[in-house]
N, C-alpha and C positions, 0 to 999 in steps of 0.2 A: 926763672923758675925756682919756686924754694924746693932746698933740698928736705928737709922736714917732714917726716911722713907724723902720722895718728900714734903710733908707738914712740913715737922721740918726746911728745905733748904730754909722758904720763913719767912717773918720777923709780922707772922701776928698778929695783935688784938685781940683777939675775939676766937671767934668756926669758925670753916672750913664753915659747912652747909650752917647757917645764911649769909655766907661770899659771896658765890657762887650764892646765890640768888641776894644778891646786884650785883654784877657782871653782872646776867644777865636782869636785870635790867635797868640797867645801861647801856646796849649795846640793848637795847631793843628784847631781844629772846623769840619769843611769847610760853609764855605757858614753861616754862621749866619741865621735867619731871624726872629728875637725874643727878647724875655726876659721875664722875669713873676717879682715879687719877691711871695716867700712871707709871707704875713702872721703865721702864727702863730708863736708864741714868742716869747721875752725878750731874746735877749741876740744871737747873732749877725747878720749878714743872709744870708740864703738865697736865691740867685735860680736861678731854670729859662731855661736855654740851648738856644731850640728851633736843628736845625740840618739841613739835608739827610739825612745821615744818622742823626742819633741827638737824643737830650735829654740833657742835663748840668745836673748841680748846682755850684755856685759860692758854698762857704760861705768868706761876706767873713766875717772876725774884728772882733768890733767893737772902739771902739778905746781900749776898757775892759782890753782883754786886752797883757797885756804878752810881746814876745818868749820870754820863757821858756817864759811859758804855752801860746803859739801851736805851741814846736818841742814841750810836750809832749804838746799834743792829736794834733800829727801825728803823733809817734813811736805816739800808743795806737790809732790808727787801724790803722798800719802792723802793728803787734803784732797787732791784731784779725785782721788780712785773714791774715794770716801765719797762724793758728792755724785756718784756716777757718771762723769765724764768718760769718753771713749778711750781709755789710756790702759797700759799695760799695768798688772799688778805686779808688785814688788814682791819677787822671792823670799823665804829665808835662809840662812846659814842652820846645818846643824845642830849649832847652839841657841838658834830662835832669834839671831841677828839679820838685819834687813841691811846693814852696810857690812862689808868684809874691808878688814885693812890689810894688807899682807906685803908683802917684798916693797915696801914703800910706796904702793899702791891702797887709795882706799878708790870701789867700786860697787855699783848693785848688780841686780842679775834678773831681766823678767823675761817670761815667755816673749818670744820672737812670732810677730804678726807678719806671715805672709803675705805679700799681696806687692804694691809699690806706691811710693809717694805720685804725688802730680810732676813735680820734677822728672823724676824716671820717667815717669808716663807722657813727659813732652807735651801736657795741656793743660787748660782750664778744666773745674769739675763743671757736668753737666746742671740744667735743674734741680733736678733730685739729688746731686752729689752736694749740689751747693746748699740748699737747704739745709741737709742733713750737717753740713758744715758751721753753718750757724746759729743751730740748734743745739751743736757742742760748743760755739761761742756764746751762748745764751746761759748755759750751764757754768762755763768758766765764770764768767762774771756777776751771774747769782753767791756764787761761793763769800761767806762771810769771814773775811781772810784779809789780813794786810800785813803780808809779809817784810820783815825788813827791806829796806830799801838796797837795790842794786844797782850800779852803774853801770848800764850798759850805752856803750859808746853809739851804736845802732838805732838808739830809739831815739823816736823822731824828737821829744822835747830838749833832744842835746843835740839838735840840728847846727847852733851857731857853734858851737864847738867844733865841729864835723867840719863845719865850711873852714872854719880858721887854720886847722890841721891839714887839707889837702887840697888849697883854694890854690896852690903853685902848680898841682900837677895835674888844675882840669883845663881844656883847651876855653879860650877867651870867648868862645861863643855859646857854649856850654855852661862857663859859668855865670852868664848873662841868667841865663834860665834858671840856675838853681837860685839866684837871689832875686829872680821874681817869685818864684816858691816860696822862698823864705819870708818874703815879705808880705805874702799871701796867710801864711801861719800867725805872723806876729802878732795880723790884727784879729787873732783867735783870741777869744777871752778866756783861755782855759782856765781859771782856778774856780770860772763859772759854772763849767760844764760839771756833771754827775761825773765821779770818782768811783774803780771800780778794781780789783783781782784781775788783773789780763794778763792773758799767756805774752799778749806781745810779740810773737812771731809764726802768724798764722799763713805764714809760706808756702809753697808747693813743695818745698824742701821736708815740711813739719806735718805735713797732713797726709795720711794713709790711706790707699782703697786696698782692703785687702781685698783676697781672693771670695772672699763670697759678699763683697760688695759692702761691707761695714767700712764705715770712716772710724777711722783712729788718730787723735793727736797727739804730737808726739814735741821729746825738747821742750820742758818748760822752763829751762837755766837761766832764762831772760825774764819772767813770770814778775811781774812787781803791782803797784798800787799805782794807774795813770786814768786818767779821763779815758772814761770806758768808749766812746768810740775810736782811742787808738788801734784795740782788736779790729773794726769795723775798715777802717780806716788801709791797714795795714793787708787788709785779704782783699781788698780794691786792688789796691797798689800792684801785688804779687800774684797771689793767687788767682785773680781772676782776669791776670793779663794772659791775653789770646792773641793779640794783632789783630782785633778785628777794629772796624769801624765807629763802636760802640764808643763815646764820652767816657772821660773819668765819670762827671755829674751824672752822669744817665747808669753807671752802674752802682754810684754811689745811692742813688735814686731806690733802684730795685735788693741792694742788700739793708739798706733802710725798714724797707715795706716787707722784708719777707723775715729781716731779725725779730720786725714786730707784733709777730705770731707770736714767739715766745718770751720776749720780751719787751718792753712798751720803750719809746724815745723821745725824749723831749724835742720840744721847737727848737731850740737852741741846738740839740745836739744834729739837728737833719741839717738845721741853717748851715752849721762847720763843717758837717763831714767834707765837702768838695774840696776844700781847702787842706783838711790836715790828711786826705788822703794825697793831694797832689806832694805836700811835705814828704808824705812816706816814700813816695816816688823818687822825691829828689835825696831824700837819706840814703836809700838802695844805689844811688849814681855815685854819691858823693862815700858813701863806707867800703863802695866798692875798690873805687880810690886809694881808701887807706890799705887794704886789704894788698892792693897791689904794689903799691909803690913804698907804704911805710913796714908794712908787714912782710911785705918780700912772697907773696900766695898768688903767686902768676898760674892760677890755673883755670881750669875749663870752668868751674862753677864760678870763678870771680871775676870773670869773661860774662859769666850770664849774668850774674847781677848788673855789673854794668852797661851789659846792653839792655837789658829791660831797663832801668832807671833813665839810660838815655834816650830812648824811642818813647817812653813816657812822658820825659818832658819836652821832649820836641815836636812831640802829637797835642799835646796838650796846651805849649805856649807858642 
């Protein structure tokens, strides 16, 4: 179990408390009355700013992330909201700043959406949830946007990397399967496929029902320029894992036909989805891995990525 909490991942000055108050301060949040730092995830820290009138999120950058990084996650935020996707709007600072730097901390501040991800919520969304879900991946991917390039170790096109880094710590039968996967992917002709702005991690972790039934996406840190049915691909994989009966293919099938309301997909992209969603399956097995063994994150959530990833492909191959 890593010792490591969400406040160790940010580069701070000082005490947390005293910290938190500058912050809200500083964003001007009348009256604050507590905070509560989010547990789940990897990489940034997350805390909830309860306040007289309202709740706020306070994503500290950890201090892993280098200034470029930090002004490009804002700019894709900014892009986001700008193009009416489901996301929260960026605060500003008294001085009419959207980023605050302060005790060796740089962070944003946006209203806090009540309600819970799918994750919390222990399920797939319904019909209408899901729809609604990719009608905000429809929008992401409209957006005329190509953001710098980002490495994220997680995404499926750095799959053989993945496998090389924690191919020692998957069991011999398991890794049978992830290099059927892989070699399921390979004969993808991606630089074929339409190219698009994807959030990239359209997880139950990332996706919000709030309390009066709006979907909200959320985390777009991983946000880059990949062959647009990775988004597609990636809410197969994750989000609309249930344990039921249902095919990858057969659900890749119906998020096909129902993305193609609002936006249209080639032959070629329906031909691959099966495959590069089974990839995303085996990413989620195989990052899992890292997470636990390289990264030292022996926790509940890196527990469920790895059980989804492996009931994935063992359902599947």
């Amino acid at each position: 179990m890593s010792g490591q909490t969400p406040i160790d991942r940010i580069n701070l000055e000082g005490d947390f408390e005293p910290f938190v108050a500058q912050v809200a301060e500083a964003f001007q949040i009348v009256e604050p009355t507590g905070h509560t730092v989010i547990e789940v995830g990897y990489e940034d820290c997350n805390v909830v700013i309860d306040a007289k009138d309202n709740r706020y999120l306070a994503k500290m950058f950890a201090k892993t992330r280098k200034p470029e990084e930090v002004g490009r996650y804002v700019e894709i935020m900014e892009q986001v909201v700008a193009a009416g996707v489901s996301h929260p709007e960026l605060l500003k600072t008294k001085t009419g700043d959207t980023v605050l730097s302060a005790s060796g901390v740089s962070l944003v501040v946006m209203p806090f959406i009540n309600g819970k991800t799918f994750f919390e919520l222990d399920r797939a969304p319904n019909p209408a949830e899901r729809r609604a879900v990719l009608e905000q991946a429809a929008k992401v991917n409209a957006i005329d946007y190509k953001p710098t390039y980002l490495f994220d170790s997680w995404a499926v096109p750095n799959i053989q990397a993945m496998f090389e880094r924690v191919q020692q710590y998957v069991e011999s039968d398991d890794l049978e399967l992830a290099k059927k996967a892989m070699a399921a992917y390979a004969d993808i002709p991606v630089n074929d496929l339409p190219h698009s702005f994807v959030h990239g991690d359209f997880t139950k972790t990332n996706v919000l029902l709030s309390d009066d039934g709006q979907i909200y996406i959320l985390d777009f840190s991983v946000a880059n320029y990949y062959p647009r049915i990775q988004e597609l691909a990636v809410i197969v994989a994750n989000l609309l894992h249930d344990g039921s009966d249902q095919s990858l293919a057969e659900k890749c099938q119906v998020v096909a036909d129902e993305y193609r309301q609002f936006s249209d997909l080639t032959d070629l992209e329906r031909q691959h989805l099966p495959a590069y969603a089974l990839a995303a399956v085996a990413m989620e097995f195989l990052g899992a891995h890292q997470e636990k063994y390289i990264n030292g994150n022996d926790t509940e959530e890196t527990d469920y990525w790895l059980n989804v990833g492996r009931e994935g492909l063992r359902r599947e191959l």
